[in-house]
ZAVEXBA-957113 format. One record per residue (C-alpha): residue in one letter; z, x, y; residue number from 1; chain. Coordinates in steps of 0.02 Angstrom, whole numbers, plus 50000, padded with zeros to 5 digits. Example, Ala and Ser with C-alpha at 12.3 -4.5 7.8 and 13.67 -1.06 7.14 Angstrom:
BEGIN
[node 'a' [50390 50615 49775] 1 'A'] [node 's' [50357 50684 49947] 2 'A'] 
// end
This chain:
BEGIN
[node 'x' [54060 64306 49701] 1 'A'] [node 'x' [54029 64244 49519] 2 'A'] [node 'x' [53923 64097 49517] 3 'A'] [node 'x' [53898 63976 49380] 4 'A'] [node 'x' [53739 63854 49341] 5 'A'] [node 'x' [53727 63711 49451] 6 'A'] [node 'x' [53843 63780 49569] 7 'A'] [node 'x' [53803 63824 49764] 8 'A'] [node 'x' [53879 63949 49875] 9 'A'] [node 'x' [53925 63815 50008] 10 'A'] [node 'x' [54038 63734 49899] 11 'A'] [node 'x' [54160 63884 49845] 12 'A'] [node 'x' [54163 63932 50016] 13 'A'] [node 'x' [54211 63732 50051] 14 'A'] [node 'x' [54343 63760 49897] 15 'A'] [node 'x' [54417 63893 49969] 16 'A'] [node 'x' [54429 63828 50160] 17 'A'] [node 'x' [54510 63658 50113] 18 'A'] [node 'x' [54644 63768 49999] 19 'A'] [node 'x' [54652 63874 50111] 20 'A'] [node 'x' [54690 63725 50281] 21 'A'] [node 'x' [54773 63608 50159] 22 'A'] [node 'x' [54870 63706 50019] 23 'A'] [node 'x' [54878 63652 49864] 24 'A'] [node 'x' [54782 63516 49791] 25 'A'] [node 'x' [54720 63444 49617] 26 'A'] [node 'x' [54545 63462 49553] 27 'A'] [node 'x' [54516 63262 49597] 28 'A'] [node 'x' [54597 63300 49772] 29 'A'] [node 'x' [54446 63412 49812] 30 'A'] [node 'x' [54318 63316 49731] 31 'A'] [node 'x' [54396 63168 49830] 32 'A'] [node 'x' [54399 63289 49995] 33 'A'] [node 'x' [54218 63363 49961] 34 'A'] [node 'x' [54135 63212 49914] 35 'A'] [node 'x' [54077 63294 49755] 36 'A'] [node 'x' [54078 63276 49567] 37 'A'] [node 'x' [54220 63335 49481] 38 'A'] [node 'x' [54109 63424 49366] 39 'A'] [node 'x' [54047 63522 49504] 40 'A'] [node 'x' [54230 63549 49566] 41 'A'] [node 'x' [54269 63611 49390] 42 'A'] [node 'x' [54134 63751 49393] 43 'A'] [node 'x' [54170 63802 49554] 44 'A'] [node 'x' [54362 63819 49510] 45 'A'] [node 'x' [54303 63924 49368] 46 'A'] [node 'x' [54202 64051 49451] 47 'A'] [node 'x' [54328 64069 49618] 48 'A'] [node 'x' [54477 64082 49446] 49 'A'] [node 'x' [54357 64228 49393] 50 'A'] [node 'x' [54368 64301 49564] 51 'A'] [node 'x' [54550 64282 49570] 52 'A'] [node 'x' [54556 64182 49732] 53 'A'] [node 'x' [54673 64032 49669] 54 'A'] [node 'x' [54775 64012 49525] 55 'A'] [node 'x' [54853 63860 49472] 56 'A'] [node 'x' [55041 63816 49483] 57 'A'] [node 'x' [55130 63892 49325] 58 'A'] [node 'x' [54960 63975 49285] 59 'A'] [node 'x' [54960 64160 49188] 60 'A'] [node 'x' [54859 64207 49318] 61 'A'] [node 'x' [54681 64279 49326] 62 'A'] [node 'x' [54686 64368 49164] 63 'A'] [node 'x' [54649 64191 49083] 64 'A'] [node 'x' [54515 64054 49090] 65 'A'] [node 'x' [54605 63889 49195] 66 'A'] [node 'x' [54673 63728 49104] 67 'A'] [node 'x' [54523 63636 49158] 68 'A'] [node 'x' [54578 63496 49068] 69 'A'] [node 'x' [54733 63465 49157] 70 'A'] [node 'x' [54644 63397 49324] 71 'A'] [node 'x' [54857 63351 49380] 72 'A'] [node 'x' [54884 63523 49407] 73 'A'] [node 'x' [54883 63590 49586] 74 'A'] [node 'x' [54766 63728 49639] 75 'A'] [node 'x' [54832 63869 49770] 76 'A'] [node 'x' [54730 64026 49835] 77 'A'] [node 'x' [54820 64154 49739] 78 'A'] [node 'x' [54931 64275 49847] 79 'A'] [node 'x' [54905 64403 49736] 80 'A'] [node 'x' [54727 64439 49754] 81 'A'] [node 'x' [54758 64525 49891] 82 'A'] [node 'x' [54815 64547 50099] 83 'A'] [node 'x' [54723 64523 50281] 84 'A'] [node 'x' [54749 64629 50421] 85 'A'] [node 'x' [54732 64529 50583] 86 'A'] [node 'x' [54719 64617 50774] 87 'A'] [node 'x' [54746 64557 50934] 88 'A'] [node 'x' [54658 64653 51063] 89 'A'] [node 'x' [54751 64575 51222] 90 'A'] [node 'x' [54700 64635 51407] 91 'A'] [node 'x' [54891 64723 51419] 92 'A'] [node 'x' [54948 64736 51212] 93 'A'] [node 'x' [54878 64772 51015] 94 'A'] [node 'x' [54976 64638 50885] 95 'A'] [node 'x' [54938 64673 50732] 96 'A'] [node 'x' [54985 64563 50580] 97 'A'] [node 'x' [54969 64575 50384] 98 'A'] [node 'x' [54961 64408 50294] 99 'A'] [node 'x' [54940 64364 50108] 100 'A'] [node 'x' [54807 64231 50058] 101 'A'] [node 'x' [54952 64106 50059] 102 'A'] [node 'x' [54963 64127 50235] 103 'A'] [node 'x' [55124 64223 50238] 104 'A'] [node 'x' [55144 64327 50362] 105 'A'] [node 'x' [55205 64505 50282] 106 'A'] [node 'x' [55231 64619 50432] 107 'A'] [node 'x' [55204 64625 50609] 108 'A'] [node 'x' [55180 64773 50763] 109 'A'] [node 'x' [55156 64750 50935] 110 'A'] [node 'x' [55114 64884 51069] 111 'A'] [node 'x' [55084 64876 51251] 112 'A'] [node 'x' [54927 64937 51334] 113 'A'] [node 'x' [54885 64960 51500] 114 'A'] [node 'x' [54767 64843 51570] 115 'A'] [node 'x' [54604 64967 51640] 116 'A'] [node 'x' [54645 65069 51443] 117 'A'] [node 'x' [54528 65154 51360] 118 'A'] [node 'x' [54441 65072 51222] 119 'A'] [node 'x' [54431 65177 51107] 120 'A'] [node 'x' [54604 65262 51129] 121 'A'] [node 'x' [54658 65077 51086] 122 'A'] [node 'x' [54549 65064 50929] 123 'A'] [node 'x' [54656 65207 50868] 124 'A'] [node 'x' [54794 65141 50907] 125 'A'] [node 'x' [54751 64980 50826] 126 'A'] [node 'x' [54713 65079 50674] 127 'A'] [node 'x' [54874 65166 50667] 128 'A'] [node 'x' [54990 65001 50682] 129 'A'] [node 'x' [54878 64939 50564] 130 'A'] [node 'x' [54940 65071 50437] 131 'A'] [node 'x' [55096 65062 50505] 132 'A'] [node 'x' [55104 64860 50466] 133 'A'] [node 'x' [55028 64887 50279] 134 'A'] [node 'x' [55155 65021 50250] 135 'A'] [node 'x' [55304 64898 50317] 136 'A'] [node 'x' [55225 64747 50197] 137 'A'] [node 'x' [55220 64870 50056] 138 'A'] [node 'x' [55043 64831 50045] 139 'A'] [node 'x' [54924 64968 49988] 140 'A'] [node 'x' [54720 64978 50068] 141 'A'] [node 'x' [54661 64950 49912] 142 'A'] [node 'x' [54732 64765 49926] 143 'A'] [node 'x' [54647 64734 50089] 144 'A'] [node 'x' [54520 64616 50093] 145 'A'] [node 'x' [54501 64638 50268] 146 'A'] [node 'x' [54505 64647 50470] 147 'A'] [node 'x' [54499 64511 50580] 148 'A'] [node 'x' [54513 64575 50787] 149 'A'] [node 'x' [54510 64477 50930] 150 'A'] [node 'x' [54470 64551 51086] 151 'A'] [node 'x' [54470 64478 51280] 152 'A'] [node 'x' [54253 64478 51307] 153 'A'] [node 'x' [54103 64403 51224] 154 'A'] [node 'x' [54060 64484 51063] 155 'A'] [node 'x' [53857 64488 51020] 156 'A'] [node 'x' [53836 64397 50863] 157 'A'] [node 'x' [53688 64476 50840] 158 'A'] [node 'x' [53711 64654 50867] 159 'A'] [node 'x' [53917 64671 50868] 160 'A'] [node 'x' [53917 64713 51029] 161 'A'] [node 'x' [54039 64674 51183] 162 'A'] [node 'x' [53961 64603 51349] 163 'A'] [node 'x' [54019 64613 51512] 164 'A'] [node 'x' [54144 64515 51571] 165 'A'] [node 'x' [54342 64534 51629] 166 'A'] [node 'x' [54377 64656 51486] 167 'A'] [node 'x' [54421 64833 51503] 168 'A'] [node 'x' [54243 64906 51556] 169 'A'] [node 'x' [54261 65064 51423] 170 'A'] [node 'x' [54240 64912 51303] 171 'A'] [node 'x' [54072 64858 51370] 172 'A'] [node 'x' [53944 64914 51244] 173 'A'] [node 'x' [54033 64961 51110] 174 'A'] [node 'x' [54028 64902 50928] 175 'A'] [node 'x' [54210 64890 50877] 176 'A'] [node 'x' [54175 64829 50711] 177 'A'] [node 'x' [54076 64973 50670] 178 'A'] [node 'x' [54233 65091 50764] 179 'A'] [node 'x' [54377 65010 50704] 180 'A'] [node 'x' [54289 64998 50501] 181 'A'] [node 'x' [54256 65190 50513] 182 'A'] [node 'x' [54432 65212 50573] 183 'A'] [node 'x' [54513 65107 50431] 184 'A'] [node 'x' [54384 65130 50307] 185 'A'] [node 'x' [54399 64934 50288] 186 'A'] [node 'x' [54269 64786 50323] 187 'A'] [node 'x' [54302 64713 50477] 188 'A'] [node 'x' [54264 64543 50601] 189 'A'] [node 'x' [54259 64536 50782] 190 'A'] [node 'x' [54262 64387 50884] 191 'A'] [node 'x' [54313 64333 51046] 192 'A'] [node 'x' [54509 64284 51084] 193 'A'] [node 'x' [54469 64115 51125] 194 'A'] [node 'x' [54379 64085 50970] 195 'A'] [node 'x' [54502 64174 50865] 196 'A'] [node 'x' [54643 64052 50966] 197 'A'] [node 'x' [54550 63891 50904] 198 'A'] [node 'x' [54521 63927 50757] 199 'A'] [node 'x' [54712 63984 50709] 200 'A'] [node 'x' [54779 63811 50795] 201 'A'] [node 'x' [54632 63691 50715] 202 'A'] [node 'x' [54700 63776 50546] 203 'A'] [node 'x' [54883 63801 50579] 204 'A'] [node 'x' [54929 63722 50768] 205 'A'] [node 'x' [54913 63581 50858] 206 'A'] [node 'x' [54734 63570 50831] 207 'A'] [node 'x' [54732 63510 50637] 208 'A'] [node 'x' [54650 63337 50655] 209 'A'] [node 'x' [54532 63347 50792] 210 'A'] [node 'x' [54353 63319 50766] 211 'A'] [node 'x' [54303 63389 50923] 212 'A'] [node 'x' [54443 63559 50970] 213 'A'] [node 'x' [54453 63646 51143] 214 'A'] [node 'x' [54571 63782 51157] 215 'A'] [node 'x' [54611 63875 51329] 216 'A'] [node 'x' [54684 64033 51341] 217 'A'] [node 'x' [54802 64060 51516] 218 'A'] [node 'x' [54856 64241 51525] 219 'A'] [node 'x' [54788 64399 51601] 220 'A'] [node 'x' [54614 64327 51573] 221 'A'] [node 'x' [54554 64147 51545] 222 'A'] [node 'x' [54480 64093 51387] 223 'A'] [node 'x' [54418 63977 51267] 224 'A'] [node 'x' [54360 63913 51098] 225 'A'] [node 'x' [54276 63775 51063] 226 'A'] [node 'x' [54285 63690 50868] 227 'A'] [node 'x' [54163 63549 50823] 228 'A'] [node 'x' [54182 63464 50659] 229 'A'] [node 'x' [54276 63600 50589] 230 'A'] [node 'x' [54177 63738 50647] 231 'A'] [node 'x' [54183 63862 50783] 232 'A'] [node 'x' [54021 63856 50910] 233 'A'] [node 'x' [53982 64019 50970] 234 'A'] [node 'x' [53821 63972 51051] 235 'A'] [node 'x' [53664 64068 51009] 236 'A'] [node 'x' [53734 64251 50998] 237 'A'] [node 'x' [53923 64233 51018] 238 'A'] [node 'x' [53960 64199 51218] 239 'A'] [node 'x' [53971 64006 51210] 240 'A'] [node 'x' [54160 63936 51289] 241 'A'] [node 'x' [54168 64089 51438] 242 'A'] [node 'x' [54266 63972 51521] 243 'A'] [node 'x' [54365 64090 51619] 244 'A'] [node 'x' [54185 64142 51713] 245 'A'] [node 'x' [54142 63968 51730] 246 'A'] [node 'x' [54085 63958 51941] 247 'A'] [node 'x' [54216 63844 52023] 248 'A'] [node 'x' [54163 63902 52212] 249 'A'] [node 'x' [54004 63971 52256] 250 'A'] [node 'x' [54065 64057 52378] 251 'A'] [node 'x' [54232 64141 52320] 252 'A'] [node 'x' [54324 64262 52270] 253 'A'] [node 'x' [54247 64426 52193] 254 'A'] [node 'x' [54265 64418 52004] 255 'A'] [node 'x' [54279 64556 51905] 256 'A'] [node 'x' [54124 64509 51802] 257 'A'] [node 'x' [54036 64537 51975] 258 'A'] [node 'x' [54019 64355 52009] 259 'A'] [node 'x' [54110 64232 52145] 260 'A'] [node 'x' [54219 64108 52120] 261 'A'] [node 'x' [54238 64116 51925] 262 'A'] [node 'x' [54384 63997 51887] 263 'A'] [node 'x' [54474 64152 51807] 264 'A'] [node 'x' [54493 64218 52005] 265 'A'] [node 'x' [54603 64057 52033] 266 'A'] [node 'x' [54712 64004 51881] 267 'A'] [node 'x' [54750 64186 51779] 268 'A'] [node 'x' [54914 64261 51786] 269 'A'] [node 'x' [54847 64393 51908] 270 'A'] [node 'x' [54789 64281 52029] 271 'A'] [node 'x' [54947 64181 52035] 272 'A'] [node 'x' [55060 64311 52039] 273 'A'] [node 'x' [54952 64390 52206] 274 'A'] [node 'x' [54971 64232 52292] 275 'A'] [node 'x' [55185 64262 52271] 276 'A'] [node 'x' [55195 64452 52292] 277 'A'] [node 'x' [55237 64416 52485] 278 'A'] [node 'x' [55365 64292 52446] 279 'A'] [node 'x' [55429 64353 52275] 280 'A'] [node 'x' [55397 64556 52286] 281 'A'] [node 'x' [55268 64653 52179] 282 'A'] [node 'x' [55389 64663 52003] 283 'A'] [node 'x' [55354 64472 51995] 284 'A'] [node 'x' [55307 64444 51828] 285 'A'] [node 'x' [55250 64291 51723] 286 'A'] [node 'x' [55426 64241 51663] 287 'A'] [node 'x' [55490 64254 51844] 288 'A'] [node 'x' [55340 64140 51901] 289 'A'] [node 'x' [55391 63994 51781] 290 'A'] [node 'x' [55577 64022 51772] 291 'A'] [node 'x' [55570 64004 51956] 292 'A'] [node 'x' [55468 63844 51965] 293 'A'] [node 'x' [55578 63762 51835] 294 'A'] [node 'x' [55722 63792 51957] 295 'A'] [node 'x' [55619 63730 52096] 296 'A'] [node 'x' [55557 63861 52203] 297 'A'] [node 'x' [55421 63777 52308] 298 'A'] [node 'x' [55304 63922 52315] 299 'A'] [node 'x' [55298 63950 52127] 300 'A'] [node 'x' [55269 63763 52089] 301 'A'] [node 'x' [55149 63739 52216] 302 'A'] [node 'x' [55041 63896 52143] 303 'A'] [node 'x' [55055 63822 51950] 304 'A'] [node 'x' [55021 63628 52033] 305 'A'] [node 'x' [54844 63708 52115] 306 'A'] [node 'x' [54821 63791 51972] 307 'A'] [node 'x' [54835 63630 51857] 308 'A'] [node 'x' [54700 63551 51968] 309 'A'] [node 'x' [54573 63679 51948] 310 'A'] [node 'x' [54607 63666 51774] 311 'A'] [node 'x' [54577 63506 51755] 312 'A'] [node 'x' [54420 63487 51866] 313 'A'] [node 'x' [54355 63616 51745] 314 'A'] [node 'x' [54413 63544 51583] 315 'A'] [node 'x' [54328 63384 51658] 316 'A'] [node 'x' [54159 63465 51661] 317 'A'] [node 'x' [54189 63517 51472] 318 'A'] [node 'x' [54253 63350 51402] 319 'A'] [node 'x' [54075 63281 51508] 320 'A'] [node 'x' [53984 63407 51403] 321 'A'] [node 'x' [54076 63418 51223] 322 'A'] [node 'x' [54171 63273 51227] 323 'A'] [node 'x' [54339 63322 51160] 324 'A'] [node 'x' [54462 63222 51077] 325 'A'] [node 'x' [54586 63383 51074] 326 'A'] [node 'x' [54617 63505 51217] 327 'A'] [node 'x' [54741 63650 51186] 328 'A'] [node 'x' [54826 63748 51300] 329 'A'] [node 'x' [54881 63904 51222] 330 'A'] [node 'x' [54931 64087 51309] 331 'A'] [node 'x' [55054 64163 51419] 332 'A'] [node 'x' [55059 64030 51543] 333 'A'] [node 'x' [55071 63892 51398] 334 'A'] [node 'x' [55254 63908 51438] 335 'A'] [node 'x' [55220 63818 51599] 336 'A'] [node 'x' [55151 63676 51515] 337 'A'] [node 'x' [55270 63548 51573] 338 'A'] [node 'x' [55214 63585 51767] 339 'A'] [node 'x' [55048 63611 51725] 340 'A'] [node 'x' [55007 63460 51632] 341 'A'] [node 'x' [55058 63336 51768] 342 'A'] [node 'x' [54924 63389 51900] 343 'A'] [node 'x' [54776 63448 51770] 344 'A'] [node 'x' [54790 63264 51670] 345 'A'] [node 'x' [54763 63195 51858] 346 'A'] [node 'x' [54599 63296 51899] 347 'A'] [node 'x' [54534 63272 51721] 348 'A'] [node 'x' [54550 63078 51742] 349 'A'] [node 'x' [54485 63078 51894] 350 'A'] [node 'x' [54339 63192 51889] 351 'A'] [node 'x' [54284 63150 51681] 352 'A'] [node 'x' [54176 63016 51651] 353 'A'] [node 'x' [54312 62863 51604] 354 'A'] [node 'x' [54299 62869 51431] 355 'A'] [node 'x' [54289 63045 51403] 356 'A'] [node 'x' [54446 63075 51508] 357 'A'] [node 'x' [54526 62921 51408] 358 'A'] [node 'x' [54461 63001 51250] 359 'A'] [node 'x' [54570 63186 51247] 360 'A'] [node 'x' [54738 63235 51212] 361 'A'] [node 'x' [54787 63375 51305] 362 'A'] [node 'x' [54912 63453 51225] 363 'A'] [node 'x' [55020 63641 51200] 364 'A'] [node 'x' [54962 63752 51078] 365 'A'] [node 'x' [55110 63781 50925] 366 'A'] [node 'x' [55061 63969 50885] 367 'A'] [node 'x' [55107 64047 51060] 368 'A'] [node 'x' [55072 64220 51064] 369 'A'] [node 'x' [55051 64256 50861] 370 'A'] [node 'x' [54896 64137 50891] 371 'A'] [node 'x' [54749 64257 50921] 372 'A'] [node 'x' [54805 64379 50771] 373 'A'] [node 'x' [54822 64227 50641] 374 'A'] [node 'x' [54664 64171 50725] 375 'A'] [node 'x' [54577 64355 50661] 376 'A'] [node 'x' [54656 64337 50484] 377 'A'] [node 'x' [54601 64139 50466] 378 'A'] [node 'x' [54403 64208 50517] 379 'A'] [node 'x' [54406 64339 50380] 380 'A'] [node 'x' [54456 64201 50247] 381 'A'] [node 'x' [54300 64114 50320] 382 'A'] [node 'x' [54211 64267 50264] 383 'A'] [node 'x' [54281 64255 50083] 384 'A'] [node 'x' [54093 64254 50020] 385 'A'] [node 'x' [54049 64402 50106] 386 'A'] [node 'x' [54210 64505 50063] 387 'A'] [node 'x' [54178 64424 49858] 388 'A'] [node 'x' [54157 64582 49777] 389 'A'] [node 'x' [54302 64662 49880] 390 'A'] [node 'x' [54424 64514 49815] 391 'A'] [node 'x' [54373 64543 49635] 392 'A'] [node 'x' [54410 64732 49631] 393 'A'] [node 'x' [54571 64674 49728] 394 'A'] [node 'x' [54588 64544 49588] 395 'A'] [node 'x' [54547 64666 49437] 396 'A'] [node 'x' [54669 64796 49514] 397 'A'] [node 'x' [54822 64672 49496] 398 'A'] [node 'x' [54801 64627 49326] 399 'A'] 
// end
């Protein structure tokens, strides 16, 4: 990325985030946001102009210095300099979206996938909606400035990896960065789903706001992402928020991590559709479980009222630890919200520390099931310095 005297990395990378979670602004609006000088905000506009990241409104575009003494004139990351691909690895699908640096989504796949899959039959599969979704947007690979993917496991921060945990075990070991890049011929980012979840709602969803963001994911698997001060924490090599594998009873159930009583053995869809299959027949599905409950079947509200209370016993231990002021409930089973916040407010409140539990909103997640895939397209923005000199070939090619 061009760099001018006096300048620092952090702050184009600081430009481009608040553009990019805020839309357009003036030149004082940043300075005002950043708590810098607006000289520095002017150089910084200059070399991310260079780049061909924003443009200003009514601007020539990149071919041209900007009006740097018009500080009035609103600032926008520039659409044109190029597209995101963004994957959702879920336990049973692939999503695959293509946005433009103005956030617009472009085009969209979706595939199902059996849940035991193989890994790598589903990075080439991946790879092909991916084409197929560029194609659709009428966006060529030489515009792409990246991959984001999401995928259901902890991801090794430090050597790309995928751990152990409730994930397809053909994933386990694998670098699917490395994989999926060779496959696309494209830079790409791997993180966990529940990371990728926060992240898309603290930017886009009910999570804008919150100093201190916890988002759960209720589906096949259980997961989460935790945001402090703007920031995703991955711990110290990626596995921080494995909420789903967090023990609830020493002496449970068999997890298919190998441990007993992980919380994921009690509240995923799996585990609350096993507890109906007697009552409700094996084809129950997730839409049957909640459509049910809302009409009042006893067995299915009971099940989602249990579940709420392990939930919030859980969330209770979290909002002792991190101290949220923001917890998000996001995935399949977000559609059960209504009968799941009623019981899971009641544990947290009771099992919290009193001002903690007074302290968080626990709220629905506003991105439903696009959230993971946004989430994967938001984290390779975040990597805007590290894709630079991808964005400015981008950039010269649309001149």
């Amino acid at each position: 990325m061009t760099q001018r005297p006096g300048t620092r990395p952090g702050n184009h990378e600081r430009v481009v985030e608040l553009l990019r979670t805020r839309g357009p602004l003036t030149r004082a609006d940043i300075a005002r946001l950043l708590d810098v000088s607006r000289a520095t905000v002017s150089n910084v506009v200059g070399a991310l102009y260079q780049d061909g990241l924003i443009v200003e409104n009514g601007s020539p575009g990149p071919g041209g210095p900007p009006k740097q003494g018009r500080p009035g004139t609103l600032l926008t990351l520039n659409p044109a300099a190029g597209a995101v691909v963004g994957i959702d690895f879920g336990h049973t699908h692939i999503r695959v979206i293509v946005a433009d640096l103005a956030h617009t989504v472009l085009a969209e796949q979706l595939r199902p996938l059996d849940r035991d899959h193989d890994a790598r039959d589903a990075l080439r599969i991946a790879a092909t909606l991916a084409r197929d979704a560029l194609a659709a947007a009428g966006v060529k690979q030489s515009m792409v400035l990246g991959v984001g993917a999401g995928l259901p496991g902890p991801v090794n921060t430090l050597t790309g990896t995928v751990g152990s945990s409730s994930i397809a075990p053909s994933w386990v070991g694998l670098r699917p960065a490395e994989e999926l890049g060779a496959l696309l011929g494209l830079p790409v980012i791997v993180d966990n789903v529940g990371n990728l979840g926060a992240l898309a709602e603290v930017t886009w969803g009910a999570g804008q706001g919150a100093q201190v963001a916890v988002y759960v994911k209720l589906g096949t698997g259980i997961g989460a992402g935790f945001v402090l001060g703007g920031r995703l924490f991955r711990g110290s090599c990626g596995t921080a928020a494995e909420f789903g594998h967090m023990t609830v009873d020493p002496a449970g159930r068999i997890c298919r991590c190998g441990n007993r009583g992980c919380l994921e053995t009690y509240v995923s869809l799996p585990a609350l559709l096993d507890q109906l299959r007697a009552r409700h027949g094996t084809e129950l599905t997730a839409v049957d479980l909640i459509r049910h409950a809302l009409a009042g079947d006893r067995a299915c509200v009971r099940v989602l009222t249990d579940a709420g209370h392990r939930l919030g016993t859980a969330i209770a231990v979290l909002g002792n630890l991190v101290n949220p002021d923001r917890v998000i409930i996001g995935g399949e089973l977000a559609a059960a919200y209504e009968l799941l916040l009623p019981p899971l407010r009641s544990a947290l409140l009771r099992d919290a520390l009193p001002f903690a539990g007074a302290q968080v909103t626990v709220c629905k997640g506003q991105l439903g099931d696009r959230a993971v895939a946004l989430g994967s397209v938001v984290t390779v923005l975040h990597a805007t310095a590290r894709l630079a000199d991808r964005a400015r070939a981008v950039a010269a090619a649309a001149r």
